[in-house]
C-alpha positions in Angstrom: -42.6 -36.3 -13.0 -40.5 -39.5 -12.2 -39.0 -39.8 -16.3 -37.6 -36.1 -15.0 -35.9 -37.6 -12.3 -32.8 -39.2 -13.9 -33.1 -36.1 -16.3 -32.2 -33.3 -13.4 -29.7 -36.1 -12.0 -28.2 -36.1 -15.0 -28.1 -32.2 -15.1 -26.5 -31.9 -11.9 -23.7 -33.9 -12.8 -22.8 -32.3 -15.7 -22.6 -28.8 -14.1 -21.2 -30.5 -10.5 -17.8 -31.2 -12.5 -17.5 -27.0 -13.6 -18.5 -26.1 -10.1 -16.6 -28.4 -8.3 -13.5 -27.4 -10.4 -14.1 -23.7 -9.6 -14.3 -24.1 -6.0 -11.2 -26.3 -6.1 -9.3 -24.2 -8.1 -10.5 -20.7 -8.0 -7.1 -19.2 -6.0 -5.5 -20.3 -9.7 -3.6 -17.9 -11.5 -1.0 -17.3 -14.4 2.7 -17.3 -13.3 3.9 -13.5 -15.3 7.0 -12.5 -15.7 8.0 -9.4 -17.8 11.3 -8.2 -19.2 12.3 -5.5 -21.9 15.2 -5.1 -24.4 16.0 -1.8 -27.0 15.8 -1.9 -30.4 16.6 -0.1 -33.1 15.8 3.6 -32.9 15.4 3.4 -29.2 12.4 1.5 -29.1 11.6 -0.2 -25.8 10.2 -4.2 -26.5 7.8 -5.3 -23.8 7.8 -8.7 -23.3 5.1 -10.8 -21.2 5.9 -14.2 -20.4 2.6 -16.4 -19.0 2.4 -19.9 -18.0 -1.2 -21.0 -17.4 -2.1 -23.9 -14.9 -3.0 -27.1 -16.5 -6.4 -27.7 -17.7 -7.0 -23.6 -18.0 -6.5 -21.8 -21.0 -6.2 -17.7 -21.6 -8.9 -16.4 -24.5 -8.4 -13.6 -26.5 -10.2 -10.5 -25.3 -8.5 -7.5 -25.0 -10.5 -5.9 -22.4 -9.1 -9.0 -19.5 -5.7 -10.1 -21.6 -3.7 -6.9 -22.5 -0.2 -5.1 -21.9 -1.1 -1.9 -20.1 0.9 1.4 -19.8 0.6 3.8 -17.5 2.5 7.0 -16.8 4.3 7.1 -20.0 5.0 11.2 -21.2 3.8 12.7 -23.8 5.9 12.1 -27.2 6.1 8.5 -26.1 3.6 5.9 -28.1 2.9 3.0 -27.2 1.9 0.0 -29.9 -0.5 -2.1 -30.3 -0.1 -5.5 -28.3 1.0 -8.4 -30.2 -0.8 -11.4 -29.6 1.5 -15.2 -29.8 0.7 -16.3 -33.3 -1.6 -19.9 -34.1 -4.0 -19.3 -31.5 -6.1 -23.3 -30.4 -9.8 -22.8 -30.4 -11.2 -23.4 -26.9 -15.4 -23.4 -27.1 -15.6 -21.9 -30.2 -12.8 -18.5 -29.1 -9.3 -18.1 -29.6 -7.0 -19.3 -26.8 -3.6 -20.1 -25.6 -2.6 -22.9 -22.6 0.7 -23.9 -21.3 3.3 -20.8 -21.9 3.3 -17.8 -24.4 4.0 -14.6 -24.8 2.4 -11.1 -25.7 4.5 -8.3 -26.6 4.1 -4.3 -26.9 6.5 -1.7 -28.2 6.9 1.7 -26.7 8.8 4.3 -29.0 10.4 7.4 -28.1 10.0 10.7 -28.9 13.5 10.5 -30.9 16.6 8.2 -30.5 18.0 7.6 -27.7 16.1 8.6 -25.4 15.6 6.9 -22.1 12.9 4.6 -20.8 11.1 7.2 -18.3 9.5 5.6 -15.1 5.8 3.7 -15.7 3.5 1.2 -14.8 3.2 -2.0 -16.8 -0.1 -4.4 -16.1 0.1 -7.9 -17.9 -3.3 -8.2 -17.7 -5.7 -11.5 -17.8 -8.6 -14.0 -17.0 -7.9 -17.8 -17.0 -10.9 -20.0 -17.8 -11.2 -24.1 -17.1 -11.0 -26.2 -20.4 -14.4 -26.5 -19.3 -15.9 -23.0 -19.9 -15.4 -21.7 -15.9 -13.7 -18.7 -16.0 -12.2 -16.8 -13.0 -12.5 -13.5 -12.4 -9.8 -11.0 -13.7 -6.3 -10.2 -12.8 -3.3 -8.3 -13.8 0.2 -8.6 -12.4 1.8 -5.1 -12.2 5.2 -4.0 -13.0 7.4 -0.7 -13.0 10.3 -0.4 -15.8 12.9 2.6 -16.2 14.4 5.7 -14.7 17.3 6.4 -12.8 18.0 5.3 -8.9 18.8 8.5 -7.0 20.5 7.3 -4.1 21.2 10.3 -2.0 17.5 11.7 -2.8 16.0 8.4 -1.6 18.1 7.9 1.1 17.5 11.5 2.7 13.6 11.1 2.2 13.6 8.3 4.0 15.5 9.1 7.0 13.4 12.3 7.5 10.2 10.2 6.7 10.8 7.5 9.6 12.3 10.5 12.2 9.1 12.1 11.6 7.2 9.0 11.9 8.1 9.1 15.9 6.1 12.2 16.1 3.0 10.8 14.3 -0.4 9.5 16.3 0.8 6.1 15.9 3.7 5.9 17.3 4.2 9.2 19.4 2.6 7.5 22.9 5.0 4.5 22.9 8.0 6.6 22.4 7.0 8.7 25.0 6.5 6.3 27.4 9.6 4.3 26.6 11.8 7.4 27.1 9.5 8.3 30.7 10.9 5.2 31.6 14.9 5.9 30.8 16.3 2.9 28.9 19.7 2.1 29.5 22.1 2.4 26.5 21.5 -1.7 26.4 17.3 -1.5 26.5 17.7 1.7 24.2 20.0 -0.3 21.3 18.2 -3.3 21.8 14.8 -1.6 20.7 16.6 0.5 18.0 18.0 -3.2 16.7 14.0 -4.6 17.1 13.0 -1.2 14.4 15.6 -2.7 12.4 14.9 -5.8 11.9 11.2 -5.3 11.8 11.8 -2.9 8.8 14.6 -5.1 7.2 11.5 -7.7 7.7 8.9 -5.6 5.3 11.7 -4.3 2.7 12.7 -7.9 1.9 8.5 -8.7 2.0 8.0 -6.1 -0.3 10.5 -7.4 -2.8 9.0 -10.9 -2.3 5.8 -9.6 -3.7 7.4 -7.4 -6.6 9.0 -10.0 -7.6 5.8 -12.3 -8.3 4.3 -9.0 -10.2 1.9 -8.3 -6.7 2.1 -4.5 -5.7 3.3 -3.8 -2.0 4.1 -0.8 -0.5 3.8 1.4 2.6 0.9 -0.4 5.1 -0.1 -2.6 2.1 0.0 -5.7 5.1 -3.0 -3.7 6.6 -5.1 -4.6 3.7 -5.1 -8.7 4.9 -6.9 -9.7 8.0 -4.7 -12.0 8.8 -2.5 -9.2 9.6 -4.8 -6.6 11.2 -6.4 -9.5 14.0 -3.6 -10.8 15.4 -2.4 -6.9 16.0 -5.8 -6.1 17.1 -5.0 -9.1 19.9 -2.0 -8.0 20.4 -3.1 -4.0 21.3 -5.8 -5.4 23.8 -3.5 -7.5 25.7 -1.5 -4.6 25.8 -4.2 -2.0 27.0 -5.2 -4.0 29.8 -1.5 -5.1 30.6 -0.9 -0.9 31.3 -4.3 -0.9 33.2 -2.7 -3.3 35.7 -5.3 -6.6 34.3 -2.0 -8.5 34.3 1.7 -8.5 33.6 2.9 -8.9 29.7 6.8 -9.0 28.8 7.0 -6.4 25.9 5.6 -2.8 27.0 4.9 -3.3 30.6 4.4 -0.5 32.5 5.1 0.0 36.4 1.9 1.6 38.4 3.8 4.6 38.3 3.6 5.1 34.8 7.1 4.1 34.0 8.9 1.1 32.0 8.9 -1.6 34.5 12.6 -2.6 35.1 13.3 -6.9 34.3 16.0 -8.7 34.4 16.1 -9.7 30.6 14.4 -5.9 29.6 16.7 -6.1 26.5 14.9 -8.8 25.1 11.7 -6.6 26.4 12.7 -3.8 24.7 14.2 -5.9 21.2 10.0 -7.1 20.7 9.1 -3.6 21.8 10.8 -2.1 18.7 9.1 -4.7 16.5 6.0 -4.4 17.5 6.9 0.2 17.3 7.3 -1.1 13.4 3.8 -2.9 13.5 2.0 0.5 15.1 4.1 3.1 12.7 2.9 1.6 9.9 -0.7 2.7 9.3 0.4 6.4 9.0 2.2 7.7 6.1 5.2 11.0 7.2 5.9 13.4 5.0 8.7 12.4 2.9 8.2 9.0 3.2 6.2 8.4 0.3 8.3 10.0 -2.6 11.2 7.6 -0.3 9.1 4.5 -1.7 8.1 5.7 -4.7 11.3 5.6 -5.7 12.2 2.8 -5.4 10.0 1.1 -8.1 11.9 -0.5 -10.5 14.8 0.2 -8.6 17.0 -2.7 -8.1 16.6 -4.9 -5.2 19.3 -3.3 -3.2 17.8 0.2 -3.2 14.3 -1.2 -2.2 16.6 -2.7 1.2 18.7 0.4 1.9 15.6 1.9 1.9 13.6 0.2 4.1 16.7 0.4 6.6 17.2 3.8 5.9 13.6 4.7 7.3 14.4 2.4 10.2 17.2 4.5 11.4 14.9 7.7 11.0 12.8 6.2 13.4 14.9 4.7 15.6 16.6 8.0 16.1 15.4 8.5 19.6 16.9 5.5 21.3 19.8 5.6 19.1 20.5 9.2 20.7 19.9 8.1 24.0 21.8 5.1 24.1 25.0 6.9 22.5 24.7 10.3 24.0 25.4 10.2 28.2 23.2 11.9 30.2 20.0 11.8 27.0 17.9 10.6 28.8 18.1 13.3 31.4 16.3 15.5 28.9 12.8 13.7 29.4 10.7 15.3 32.8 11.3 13.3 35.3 9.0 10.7 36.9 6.5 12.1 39.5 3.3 11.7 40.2 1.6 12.7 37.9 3.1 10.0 35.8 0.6 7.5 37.4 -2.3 8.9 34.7 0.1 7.3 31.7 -0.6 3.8 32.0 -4.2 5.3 31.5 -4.1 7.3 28.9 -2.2 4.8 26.9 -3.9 1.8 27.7 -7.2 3.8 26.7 -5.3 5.5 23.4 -4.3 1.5 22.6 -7.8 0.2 23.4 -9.3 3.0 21.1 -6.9 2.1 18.4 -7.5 -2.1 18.7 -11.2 -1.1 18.6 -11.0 1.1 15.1 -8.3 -1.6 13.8 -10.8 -4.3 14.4 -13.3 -2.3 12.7 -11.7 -2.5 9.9 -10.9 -6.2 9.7 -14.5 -6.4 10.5 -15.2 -4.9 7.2 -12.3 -6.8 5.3 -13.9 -9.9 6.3 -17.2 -9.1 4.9 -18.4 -10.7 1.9 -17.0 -8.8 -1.5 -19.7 -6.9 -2.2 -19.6 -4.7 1.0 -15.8 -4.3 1.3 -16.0 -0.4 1.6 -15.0 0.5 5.0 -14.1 4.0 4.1 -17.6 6.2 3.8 -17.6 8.5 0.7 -18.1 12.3 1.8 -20.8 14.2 0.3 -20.0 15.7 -2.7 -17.4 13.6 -3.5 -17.5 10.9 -7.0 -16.2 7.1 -6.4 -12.8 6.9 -8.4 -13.0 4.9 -11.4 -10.0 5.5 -14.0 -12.5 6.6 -17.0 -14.3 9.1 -14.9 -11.3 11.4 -14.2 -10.0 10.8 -17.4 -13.3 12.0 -18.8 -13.1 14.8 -16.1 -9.9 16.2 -16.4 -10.5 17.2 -20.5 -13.0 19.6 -18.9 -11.1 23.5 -17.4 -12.2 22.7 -13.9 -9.5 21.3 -11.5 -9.8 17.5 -10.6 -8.8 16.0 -7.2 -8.1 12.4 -6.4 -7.7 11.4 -3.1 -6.6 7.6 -2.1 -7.6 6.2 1.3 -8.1 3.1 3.6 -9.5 2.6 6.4 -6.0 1.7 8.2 -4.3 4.5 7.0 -4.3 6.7 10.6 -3.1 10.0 8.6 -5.6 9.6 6.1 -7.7 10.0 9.1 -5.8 13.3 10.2 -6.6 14.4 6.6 -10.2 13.4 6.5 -10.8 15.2 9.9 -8.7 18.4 9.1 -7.7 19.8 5.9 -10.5 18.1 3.4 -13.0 19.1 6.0 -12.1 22.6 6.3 -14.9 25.0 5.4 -11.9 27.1 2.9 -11.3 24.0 1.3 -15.2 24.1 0.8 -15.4 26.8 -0.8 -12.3 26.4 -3.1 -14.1 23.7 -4.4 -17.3 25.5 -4.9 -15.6 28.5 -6.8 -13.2 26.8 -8.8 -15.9 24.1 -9.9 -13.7 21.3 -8.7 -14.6 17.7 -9.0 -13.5 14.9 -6.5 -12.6 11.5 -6.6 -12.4 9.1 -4.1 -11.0 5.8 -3.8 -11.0 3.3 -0.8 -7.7 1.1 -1.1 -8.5 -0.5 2.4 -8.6 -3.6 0.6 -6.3 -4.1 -2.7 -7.6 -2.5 -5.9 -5.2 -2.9 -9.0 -6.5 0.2 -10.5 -5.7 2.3 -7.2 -2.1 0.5 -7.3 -1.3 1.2 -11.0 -2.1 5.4 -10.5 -0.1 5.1 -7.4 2.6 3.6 -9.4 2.6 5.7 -12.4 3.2 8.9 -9.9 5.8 7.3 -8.2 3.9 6.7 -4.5 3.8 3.5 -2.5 0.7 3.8 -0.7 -2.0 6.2 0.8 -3.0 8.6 1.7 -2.3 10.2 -1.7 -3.9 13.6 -3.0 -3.5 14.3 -7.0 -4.9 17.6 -8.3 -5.3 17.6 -12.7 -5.8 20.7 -14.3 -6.1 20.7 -18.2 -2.9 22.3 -19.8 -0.8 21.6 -16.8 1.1 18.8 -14.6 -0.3 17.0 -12.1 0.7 18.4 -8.8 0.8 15.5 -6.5 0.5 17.1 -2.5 2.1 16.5 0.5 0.9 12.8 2.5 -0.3 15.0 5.2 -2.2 17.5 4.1 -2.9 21.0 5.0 -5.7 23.5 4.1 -3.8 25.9 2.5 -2.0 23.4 0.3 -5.0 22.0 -1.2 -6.8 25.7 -1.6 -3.9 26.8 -3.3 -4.2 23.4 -5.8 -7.3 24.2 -6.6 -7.2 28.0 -7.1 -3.9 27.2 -9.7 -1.1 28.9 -10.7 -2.3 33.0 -10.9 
């Protein structure tokens, strides 16, 4: 017993250096950049570039270190990835350190042909020189098409002008028009929209730019985003139940917007924190705005961004340039006196389903599903509806979250429908689903390769036909239609 003493000392050093290396180091990851040229004949070169951290090494298995296409139309081939040539040997396997690259050509049906819009994962999984290896990762990227600028732009606007009328952000605007802004408070929270979309636009590119995916509520998906907001809505809540006296959003005991002396600078935060609420529901429109955008040059992913701003600072916009606007709302009585209730108890509710889900998001890995698969319904994996839709029954995808406020709307109306039911029992229907409340990379790369920036998104596949993506919020006889098919 005591000659085993030095022998399980001895043990525990050796494995404390791979242990300790992995908990220093396990946030490591390849820097990836990816560009393409045309050759010859039209064909489009994909080039990976990866430099690994020091002291880690990439190893040659395809299934974890790979060029992946998605969305790429039929008559377009893809090669076989090109591994860098003179591979080191790292414990006995193939490997490469430092910076290499992997290349993949994608040929076209016939010359001259452009480079249609898909999804590109450089995909991989660094290991310590030591044998530790972390788990995988890809970097995602979207190549080709053609900007449509008047398309985009138009979406957009009509996406963030509906976005005023959706559950999250319909309460605030009718209490800050029950309150009749001057044209000062009105531009000063149109400017606060503004900037707070201008904010997530250039965010968005931030991420693109290092190969992460970001689009439409993807901020919703981090805690770190979701508590302070969930802090945030409280304070508010009991601010309009008269607990205290807050700056942004306060509300007079008569149900109006209390009138201060610097309300502008009131009414500036007001609009940011309108951007921070609007952003968990998806409008019609708004979508196919984002979508896009990917691959779209940097300026297009801005004018966006502002774009939908302006949609949804439409209200104050009109009131503050139109005399006599804000004449249209009822006017104050006293019946006003039940708003402060209803929407401290409307921002309550929504603090307490917010911190639900960052609840969730900080659980340990393994039970990060805060979205509870219906009955009936199959957990989306990218072989399964694959495998599916080669069979003559219709396949339907649906992408949720548990932020996503009109996936909610969804949930509760359309896909619970008892017609949608029973469209799905007579056509023999399969359904997916797949929770994106925290990131997935294979939920983001089938968003991408249909052109959508976030969820909720509803795909119907029938064999012989094209995907028909529907409408962000859905409606009964949309998806019952989807499923019967073209007659």
């Amino acid at each position: 017993m005591t000659g085993s003493i030095p022998l399980l000392f001895l043990t525990s050093l050796a494995l404390a250096g791979p242990l300790a290396n992995f908990d220093r180091d396990s946030t490591q990851k390849p820097e990836v950049t990816l560009t393409h040229q045309t050759l010859a004949g039209g064909v489009v070169r994909l080039t990976a570039s990866y430099v690994v951290p020091e002291k880690m090494h990439q190893t040659l298995q395809p299934d974890y270190f790979d060029l992946e296409v998605t969305g790429l139309p039929s008559g377009w081939t893809a090669g076989a990835t090109v591994y860098p040539p003179n591979p080191e040997t790292v414990l006995g396997l193939p490997s490469w350190s430092g910076t290499f690259e992997v290349v993949r050509d994608l040929t076209p049906p016939e010359p001259g042909v452009a480079l249609p819009v898909v999804s590109v994962s450089a995909k991989w999984q660094i290991c310590f020189d030591d044998g530790v290896c972390l788990p995988p990762g890809r970097s995602t990227f979207v190549l080709g098409g053609q900007f449509d600028w008047w398309l985009a732009l138009s979406l957009a606007f009509l996406g963030g002008m509906i976005l005023n009328f959706m559950p999250c952000v319909l309460p605030v605007l009718a209490l800050k028009l029950m309150g009749k802004p001057g044209k000062l408070s009105a531009l000063a929270t149109a400017a606060g929209i503004e900037t707070g979309l201008l904010a997530l636009g250039f965010v968005t590119l931030a991420l693109q730019a290092g190969g992460n995916a970001a689009g439409w509520g993807f901020q919703f998906q981090s805690p770190w985003f979701g508590g302070p907001l969930v802090v945030v809505l409280v304070a508010l809540a009991l601010e309009w139940w008269g607990v205290w006296t807050l700056p942004v959003f306060s509300v007079s005991r008569k149900g109006t917007m209390s009138g201060k002396k610097h309300s502008w600078v009131d009414s500036y935060f007001a609009g940011l924190l309108t951007v921070a609420l609007a952003t968990p529901c998806t409008a019609p429109f708004l979508g196919t705005a984002l979508g896009l955008t990917l691959g779209a040059p940097a300026l297009a992913v801005v004018a966006v961004f502002a774009t939908i701003g302006l949609g949804l600072a439409l209200p104050y916009i009109v009131v503050a340039a139109v005399p006599g606007a804000s004449n249209w709302v009822p006017k104050p009585g006293a019946w006003m006196a039940w708003v402060p209730r209803i929407g401290g108890a409307a921002l309550l509710a929504t603090a307490l389903w917010l911190g639900s889900v960052v609840w969730q998001q900080l659980a340990p890995p393994e039970a990060q599903t805060a979205v509870t698969r219906p009955a009936g319904w199959e957990p989306f994996t990218t072989s399964a509806v694959r495998d599916a839709s080669e069979s003559e029954a219709p396949v339907l995808v649906e992408f949720t979250a548990a932020w996503c406020l009109t996936c909610r709307v969804n949930e509760a109306g359309a896909l619970s429908s008892p017609e949608f039911k029973e469209a799905v029992k007579s056509s023999g229907a399969r359904l997916f689903w797949g929770d994106f409340t925290v990131p997935d990379a294979a939920i983001t790369d089938w968003l991408r390769s249909y052109g959508r920036a976030g969820v909720p998104f509803t795909l119907v596949l029938r064999k012989g036909q094209a995907p028909l993506v529907l409408s962000e919020l859905l409606t009964t006889e949309a998806l019952v239609s989807a499923l019967k098919g073209p007659r």
